[in-house]
C-alpha positions as CSV (number, residue, x, y, z in Angstrom):
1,X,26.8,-5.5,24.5
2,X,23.2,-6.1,23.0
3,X,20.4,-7.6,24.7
4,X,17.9,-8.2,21.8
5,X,15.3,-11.4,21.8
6,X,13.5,-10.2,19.0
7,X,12.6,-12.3,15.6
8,X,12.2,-10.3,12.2
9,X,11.0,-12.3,9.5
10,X,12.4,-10.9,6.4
11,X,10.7,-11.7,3.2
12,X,12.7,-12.7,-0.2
13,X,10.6,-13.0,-3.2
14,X,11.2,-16.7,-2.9
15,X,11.9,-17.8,0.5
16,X,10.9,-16.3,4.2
17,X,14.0,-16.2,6.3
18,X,14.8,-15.5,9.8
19,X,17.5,-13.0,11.2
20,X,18.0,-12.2,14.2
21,X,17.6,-8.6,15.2
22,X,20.0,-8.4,18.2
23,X,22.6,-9.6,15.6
24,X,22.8,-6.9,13.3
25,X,24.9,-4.9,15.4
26,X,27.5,-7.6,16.1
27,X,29.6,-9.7,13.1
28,X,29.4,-13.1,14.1
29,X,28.4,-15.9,12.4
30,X,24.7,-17.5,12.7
31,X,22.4,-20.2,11.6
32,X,19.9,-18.7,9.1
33,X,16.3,-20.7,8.9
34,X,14.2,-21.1,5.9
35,X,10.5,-21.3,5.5
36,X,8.5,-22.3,2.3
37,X,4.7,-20.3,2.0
38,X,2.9,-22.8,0.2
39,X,0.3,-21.0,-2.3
40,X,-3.2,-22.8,-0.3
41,X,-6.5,-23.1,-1.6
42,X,-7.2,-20.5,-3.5
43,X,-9.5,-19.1,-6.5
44,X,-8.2,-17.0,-9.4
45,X,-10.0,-15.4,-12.3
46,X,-8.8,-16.5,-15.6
47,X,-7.2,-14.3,-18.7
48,X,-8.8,-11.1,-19.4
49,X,-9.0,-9.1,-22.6
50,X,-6.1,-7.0,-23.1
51,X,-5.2,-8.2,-19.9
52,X,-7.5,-6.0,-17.9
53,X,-11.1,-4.8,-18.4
54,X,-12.2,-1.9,-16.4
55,X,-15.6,-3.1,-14.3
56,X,-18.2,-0.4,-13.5
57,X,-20.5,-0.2,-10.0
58,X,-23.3,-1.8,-10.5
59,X,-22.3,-4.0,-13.0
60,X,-23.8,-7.4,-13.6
61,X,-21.0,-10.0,-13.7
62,X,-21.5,-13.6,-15.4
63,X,-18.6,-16.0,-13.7
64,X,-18.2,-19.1,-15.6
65,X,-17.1,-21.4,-13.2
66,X,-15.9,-24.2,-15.4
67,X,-12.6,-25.2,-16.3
68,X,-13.9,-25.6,-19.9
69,X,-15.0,-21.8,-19.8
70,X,-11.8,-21.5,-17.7
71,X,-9.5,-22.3,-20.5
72,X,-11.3,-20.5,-23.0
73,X,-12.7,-17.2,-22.3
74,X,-11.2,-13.9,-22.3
75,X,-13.0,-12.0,-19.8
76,X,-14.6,-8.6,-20.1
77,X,-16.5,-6.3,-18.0
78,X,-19.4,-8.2,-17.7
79,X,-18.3,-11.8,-18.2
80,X,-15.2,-13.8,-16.2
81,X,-14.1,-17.1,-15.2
82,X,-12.6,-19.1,-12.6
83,X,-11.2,-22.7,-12.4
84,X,-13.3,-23.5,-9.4
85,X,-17.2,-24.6,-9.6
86,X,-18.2,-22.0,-6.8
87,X,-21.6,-22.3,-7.4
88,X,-21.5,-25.3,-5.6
89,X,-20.6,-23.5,-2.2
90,X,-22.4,-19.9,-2.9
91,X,-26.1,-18.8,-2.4
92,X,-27.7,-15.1,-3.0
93,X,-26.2,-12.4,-0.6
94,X,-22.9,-13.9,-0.4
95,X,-20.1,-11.4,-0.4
96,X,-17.6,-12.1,-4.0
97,X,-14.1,-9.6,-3.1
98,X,-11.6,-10.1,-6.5
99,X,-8.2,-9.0,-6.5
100,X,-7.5,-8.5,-2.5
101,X,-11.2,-6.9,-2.2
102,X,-10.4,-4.1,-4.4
103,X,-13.9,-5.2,-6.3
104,X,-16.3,-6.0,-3.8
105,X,-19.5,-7.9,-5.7
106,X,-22.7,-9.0,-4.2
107,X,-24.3,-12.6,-5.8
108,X,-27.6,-12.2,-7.2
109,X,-27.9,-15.9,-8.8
110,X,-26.6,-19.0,-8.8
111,X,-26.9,-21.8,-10.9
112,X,-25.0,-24.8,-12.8
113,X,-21.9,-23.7,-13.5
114,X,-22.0,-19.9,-13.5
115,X,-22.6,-17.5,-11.0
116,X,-24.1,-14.1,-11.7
117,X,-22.8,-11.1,-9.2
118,X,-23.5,-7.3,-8.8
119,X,-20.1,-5.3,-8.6
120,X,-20.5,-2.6,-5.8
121,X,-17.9,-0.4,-7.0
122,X,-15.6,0.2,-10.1
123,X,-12.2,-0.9,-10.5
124,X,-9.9,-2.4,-13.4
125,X,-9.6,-5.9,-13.9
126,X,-6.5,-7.6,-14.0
127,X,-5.5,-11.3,-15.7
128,X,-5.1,-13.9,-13.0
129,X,-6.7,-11.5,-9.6
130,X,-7.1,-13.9,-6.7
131,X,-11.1,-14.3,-5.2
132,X,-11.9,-14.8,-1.8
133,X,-15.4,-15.9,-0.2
134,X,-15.4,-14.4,3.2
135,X,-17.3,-16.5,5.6
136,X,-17.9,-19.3,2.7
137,X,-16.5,-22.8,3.2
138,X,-15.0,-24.0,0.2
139,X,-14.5,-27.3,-0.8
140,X,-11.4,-27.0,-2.7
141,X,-8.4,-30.0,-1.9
142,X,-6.0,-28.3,1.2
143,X,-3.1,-29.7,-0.7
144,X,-3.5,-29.1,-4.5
145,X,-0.1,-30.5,-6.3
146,X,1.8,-27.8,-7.1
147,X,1.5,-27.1,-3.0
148,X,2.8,-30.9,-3.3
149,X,5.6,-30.5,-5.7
150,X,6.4,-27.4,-3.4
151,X,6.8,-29.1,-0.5
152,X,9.0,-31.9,-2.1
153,X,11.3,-29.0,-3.6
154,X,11.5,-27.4,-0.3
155,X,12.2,-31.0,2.0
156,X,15.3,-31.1,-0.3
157,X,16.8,-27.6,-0.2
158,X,16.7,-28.1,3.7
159,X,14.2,-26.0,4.3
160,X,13.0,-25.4,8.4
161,X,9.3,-24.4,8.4
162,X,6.5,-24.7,6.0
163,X,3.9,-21.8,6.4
164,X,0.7,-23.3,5.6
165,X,-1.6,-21.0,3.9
166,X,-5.3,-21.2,4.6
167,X,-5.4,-23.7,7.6
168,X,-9.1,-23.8,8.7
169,X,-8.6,-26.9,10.4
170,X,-6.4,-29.3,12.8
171,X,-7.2,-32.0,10.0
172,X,-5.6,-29.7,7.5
173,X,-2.6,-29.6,9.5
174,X,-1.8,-33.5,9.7
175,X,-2.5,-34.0,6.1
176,X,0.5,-31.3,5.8
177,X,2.4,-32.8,8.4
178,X,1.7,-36.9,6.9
179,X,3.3,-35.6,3.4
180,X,6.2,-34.3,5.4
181,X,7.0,-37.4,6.8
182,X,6.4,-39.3,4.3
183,X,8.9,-37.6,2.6
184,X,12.0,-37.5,4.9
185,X,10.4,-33.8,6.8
186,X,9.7,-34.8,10.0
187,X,11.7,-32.3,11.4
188,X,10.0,-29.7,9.5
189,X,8.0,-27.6,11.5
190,X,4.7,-26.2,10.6
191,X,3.2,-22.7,10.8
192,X,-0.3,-22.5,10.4
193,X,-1.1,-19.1,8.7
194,X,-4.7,-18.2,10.0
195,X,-6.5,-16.5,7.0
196,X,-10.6,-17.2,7.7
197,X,-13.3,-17.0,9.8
198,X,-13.3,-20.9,10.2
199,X,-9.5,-20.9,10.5
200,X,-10.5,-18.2,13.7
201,X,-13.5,-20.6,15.1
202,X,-11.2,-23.6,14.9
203,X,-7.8,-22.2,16.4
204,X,-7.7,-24.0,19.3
205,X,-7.2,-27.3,17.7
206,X,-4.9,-25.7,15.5
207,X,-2.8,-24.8,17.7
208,X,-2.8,-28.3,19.5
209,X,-1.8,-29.6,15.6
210,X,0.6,-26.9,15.0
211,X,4.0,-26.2,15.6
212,X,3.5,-22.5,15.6
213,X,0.6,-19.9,13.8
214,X,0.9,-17.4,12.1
215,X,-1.7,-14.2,12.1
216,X,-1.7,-13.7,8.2
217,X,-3.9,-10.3,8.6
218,X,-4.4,-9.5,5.1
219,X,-6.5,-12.2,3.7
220,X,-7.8,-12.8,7.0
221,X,-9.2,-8.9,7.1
222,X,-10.9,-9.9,4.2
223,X,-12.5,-13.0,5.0
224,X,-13.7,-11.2,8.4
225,X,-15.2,-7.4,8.9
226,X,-11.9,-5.5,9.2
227,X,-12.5,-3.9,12.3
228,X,-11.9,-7.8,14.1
229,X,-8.7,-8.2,12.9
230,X,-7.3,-6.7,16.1
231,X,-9.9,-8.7,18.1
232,X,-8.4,-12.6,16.7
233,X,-5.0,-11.0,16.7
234,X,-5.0,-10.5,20.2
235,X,-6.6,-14.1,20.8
236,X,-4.2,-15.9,18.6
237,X,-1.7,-14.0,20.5
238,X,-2.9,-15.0,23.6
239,X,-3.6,-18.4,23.1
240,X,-0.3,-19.3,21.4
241,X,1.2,-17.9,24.7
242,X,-0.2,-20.0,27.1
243,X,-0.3,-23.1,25.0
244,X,3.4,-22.6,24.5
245,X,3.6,-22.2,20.7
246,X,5.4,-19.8,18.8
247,X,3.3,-17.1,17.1
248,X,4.6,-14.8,14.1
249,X,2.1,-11.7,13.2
250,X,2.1,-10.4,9.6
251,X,1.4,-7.9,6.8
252,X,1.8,-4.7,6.7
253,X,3.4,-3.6,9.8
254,X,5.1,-1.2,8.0
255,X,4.1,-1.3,4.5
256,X,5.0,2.6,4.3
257,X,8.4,2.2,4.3
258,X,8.0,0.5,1.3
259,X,8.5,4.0,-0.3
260,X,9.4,6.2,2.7
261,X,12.4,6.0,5.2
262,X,10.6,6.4,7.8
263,X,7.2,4.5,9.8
264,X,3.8,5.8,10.1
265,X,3.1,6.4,13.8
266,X,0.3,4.2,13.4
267,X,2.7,1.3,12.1
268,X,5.1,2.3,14.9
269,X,2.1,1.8,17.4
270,X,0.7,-2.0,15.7
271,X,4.5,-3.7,16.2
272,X,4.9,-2.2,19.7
273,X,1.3,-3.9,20.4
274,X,2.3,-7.2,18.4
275,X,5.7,-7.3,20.8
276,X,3.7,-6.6,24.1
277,X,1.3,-8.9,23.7
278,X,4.0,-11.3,23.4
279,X,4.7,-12.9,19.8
280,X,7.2,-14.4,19.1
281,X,8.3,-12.8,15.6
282,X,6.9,-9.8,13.6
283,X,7.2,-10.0,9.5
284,X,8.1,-7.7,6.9
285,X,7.1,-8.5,3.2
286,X,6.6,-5.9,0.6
287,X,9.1,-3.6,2.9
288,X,12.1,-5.8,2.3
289,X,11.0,-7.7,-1.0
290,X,10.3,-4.8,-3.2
291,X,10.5,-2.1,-0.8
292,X,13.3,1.1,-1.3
293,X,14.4,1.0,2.4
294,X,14.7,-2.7,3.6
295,X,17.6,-2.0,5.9
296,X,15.9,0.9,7.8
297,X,13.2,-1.2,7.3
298,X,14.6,-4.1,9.6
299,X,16.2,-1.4,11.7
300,X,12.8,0.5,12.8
301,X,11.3,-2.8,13.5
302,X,14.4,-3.6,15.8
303,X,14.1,-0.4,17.6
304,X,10.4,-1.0,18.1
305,X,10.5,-4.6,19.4
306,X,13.3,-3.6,22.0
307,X,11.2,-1.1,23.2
308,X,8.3,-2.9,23.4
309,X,9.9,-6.5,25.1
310,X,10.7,-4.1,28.1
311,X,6.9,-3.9,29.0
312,X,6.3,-7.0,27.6
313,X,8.3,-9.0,30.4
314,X,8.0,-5.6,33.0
315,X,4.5,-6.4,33.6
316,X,2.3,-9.1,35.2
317,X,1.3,-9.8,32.3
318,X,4.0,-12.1,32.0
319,X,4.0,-13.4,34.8
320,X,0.3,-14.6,34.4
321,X,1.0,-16.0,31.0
322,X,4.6,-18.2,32.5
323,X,2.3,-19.6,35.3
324,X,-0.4,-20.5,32.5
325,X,2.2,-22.2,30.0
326,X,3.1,-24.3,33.4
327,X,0.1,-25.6,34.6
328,X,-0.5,-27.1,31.4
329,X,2.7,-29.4,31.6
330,X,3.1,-32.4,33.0
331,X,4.0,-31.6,36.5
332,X,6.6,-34.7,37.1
333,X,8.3,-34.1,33.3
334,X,11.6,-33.1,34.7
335,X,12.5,-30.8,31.4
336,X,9.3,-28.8,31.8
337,X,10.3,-28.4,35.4
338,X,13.8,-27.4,34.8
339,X,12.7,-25.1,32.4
340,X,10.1,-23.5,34.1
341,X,12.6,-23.4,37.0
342,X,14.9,-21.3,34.6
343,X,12.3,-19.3,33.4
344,X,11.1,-18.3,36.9
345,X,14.5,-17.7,38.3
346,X,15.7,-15.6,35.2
347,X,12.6,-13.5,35.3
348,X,14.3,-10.3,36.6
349,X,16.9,-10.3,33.7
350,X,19.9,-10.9,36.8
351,X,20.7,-14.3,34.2
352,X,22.0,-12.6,30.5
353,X,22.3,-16.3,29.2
354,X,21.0,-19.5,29.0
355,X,23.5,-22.4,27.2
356,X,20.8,-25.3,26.6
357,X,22.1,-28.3,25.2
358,X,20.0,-30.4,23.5
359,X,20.6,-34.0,21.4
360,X,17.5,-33.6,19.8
361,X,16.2,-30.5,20.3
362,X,13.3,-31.0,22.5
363,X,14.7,-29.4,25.7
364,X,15.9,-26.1,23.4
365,X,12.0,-26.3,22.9
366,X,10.7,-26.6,26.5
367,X,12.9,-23.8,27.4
368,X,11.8,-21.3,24.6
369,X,8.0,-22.4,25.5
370,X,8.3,-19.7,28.8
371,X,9.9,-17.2,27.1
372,X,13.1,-16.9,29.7
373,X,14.4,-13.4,30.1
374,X,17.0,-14.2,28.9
375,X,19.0,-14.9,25.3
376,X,19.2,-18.3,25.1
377,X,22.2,-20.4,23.2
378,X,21.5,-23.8,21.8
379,X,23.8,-26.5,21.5
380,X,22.4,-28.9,19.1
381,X,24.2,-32.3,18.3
382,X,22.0,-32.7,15.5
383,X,23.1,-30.3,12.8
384,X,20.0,-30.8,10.6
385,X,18.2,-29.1,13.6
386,X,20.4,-26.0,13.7
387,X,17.5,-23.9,11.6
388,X,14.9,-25.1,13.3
389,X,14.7,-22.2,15.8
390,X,14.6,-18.7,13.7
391,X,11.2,-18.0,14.7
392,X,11.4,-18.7,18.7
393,X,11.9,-15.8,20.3
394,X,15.3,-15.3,22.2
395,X,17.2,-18.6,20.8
396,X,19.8,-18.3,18.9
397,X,21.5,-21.8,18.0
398,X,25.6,-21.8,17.8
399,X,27.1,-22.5,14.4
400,X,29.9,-24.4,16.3
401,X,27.3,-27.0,18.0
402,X,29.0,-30.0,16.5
403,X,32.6,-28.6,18.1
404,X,30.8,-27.3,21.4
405,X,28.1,-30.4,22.3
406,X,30.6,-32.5,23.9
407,X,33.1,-29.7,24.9
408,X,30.1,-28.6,27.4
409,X,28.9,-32.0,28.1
410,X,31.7,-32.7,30.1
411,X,32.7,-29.6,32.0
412,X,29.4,-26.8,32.1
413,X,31.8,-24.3,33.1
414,X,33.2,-24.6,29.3
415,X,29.8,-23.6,28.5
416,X,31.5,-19.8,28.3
417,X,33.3,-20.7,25.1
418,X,29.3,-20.4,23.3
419,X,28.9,-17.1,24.6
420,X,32.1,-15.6,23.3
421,X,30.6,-14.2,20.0
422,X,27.5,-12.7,21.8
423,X,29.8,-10.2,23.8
424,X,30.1,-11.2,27.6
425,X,31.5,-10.1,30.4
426,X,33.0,-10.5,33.1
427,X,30.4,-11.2,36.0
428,X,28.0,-12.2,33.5
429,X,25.6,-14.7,35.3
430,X,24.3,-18.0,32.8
431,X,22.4,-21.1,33.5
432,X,23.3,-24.3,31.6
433,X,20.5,-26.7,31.0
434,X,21.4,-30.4,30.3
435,X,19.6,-33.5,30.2
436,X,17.8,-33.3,33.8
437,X,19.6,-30.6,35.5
438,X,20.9,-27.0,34.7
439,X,23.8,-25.3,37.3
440,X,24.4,-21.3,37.6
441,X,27.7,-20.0,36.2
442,X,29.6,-16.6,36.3
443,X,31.6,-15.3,33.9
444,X,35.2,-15.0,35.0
């Protein structure tokens, strides 16, 4: 018997997919849900010599930032280019990082179509090295086309969740969600990853726009001094929680066991902390996408997170955040009541289960907005929905909805038949949520 709410997003190199952890220790079958990262706004240097050039400290650097000089050049140690006319949004002091900060450069000058800058320590160059303006708002298109034509490719492979890379604002957010539409997504959720200081200032209305955020810490640590990462973290966290929106934290939560079996104790400590504080789902990337160990990988991160959700729903902490989460409802919506009813009554863990089901999946949502201690089943008549609800924590949606829906429509004590693969037992207590009411059943 497993008991497991927890979320690992696994990273592919072409697709983010969701497993859940308390099913790796049982063989049954389960609904697997697929999100597409789109690549964002983002500035890249253009083809270097050789392919890389090593840059000095104290270097003077002339970026071209034409897409004349773009096309042309072959950069060197002293002169690069990029696609984007930066100059436009930099001034003197601004901070240049190239290639994930590894080259940290000062500008000294500015003008029509270059930008001069002062490298601050030496690295080598590489063709194609991604450039980030930390604190600078950019005024490059949220949606450039191949984030289009992405988008569009992904709607069509059935994919469940765009995350949305550099969301600094709520407007970003509809302009996403209006393509999706458009376009035959509307059931396609999105994940806002947060990845600036604007993207920080504005989360609040991103949240409101969002489906769920996601705390993307490695650009955002360098967009921001470092040392607040754990600061917004803890916000995001915080705020997703009360507003009822799923949050996912990211990147490198245990980027040693890309080459060791085994976690640091520090990376041990930053999931327990991401669990407590109560996200939703934590994410591996280069662990299980290039990594040497992506099983033990998944299994360290399980054995964390089950540790950690004790505390997580042990404290008042919890309790605080479910009261919160309510008092922003409407009070006289009778699925919010029911399913803060639910959530209130399974608090102790005396309720292993909770069978929602849910035509169109907006009561599976109210119930996974306060976090029930619980695992929670969905019953989905809509099939297109069943991946739709990898990243909530504790819902797992049945592969057998279509056979089940009615099944447990009519008589909730059939409702045992979804809980068979999960590994019941007799006197197991279960809710059933349906339409405007939900009853208490025992396992016989």
């Amino acid at each position: 018997m497993f008991k497991c709410y927890w979320r690992i997003l696994i990273v592919t190199r072409f697709f983010w997919f969701f497993i859940h952890t308390g099913l790796v220790i049982i063989i049954v079958s389960i609904t697997i849900s697929l999100m597409l990262d789109t690549k964002g706004p983002e500035i890249r240097i253009g083809e270097m010599k050789d392919g890389k050039q090593k840059v000095e400290a104290n270097t003077i650097i002339l970026i071209h930032t034409t897409p004349e000089k773009f096309q042309t050049l072959e950069g060197t140690s002293t002169e690069i280019s990029v696609a984007y006319d930066m100059a436009k949004d930099l001034e003197v002091g601004n901070q240049v990082l190239i290639d994930d900060g590894k080259l940290s450069t000062v500008v000294i000058e500015v003008g029509k179509g270059y930008v001069k800058v002062k490298a601050e320590n030496t690295h080598v160059l590489k063709t194609n090295k991604r450039v980030n303006l930390p604190g600078v708002d950019f005024t490059l298109p949220f949606l450039a086309q191949k984030d289009i034509d992405d988008v569009l490719f992904g709607i069509k492979q059935g994919i469940n969740y765009v995350a949305a890379s550099f969301v600094n604002t709520a407007k970003n957010v509809k302009e996403l969600r209006k393509l999706l539409n458009d376009n035959g997504g509307s059931h396609i959720q999105i994940i806002s990853k947060i990845e600036s200081h604007l993207g920080c200032m504005n989360i609040d209305e991103i949240i409101e726009a969002s489906d769920g955020i996601m705390v993307a810490r490695g650009d955002l640590g360098l967009e921001i001094p470092y040392y607040d990462v754990p600061y917004y973290q803890k916000q995001m966290i915080r705020k997703c929680r009360e507003a009822g929106k799923l949050v996912i934290v990211a990147t490198q939560m245990l980027d040693s066991m890309e080459n060791s079996p085994h976690p640091t104790r520090a990376e041990v400590t930053d999931v327990y902390y991401a669990v407590e504080l109560g996200a939703d789902s934590t994410m591996l990337s280069g662990e299980s996408a290039n990594g040497l160990f992506p099983v033990e990988a998944v299994k360290t991160m399980t054995a964390i997170s089950k540790r950690a959700e004790k505390d997580f729903y042990s404290r008042n902490y919890y309790e605080r955040q479910l009261e919160k989460v309510w008092s922003k409802e409407q009070q006289d919506d009778k699925r919010s009541k029911i399913a803060y009813e639910v959530a209130r009554k399974a608090k102790e863990g005396e309720y292993k289960y909770i069978v929602v089901l849910s035509r169109t999946g907006e009561l599976l949502k109210r119930v996974a907005k306060f976090r029930p201690n619980s695992i929670v089943i969905g019953i989905l008549e809509n099939e297109k929905l069943l991946g739709g609800f990898g990243a909530y924590s504790s819902v797992f949606v049945s592969v057998d909805s279509k056979k089940l829906f009615n099944l447990i429509a009519s008589d909730a004590k059939n409702a045992v038949e979804a809980l068979k693969p999960y590994g019941i037992q007799e006197g197991d207590k279960f809710f059933v949520v349906e339409n405007e009411k939900f009853s208490e059943q025992t396992v016989k």
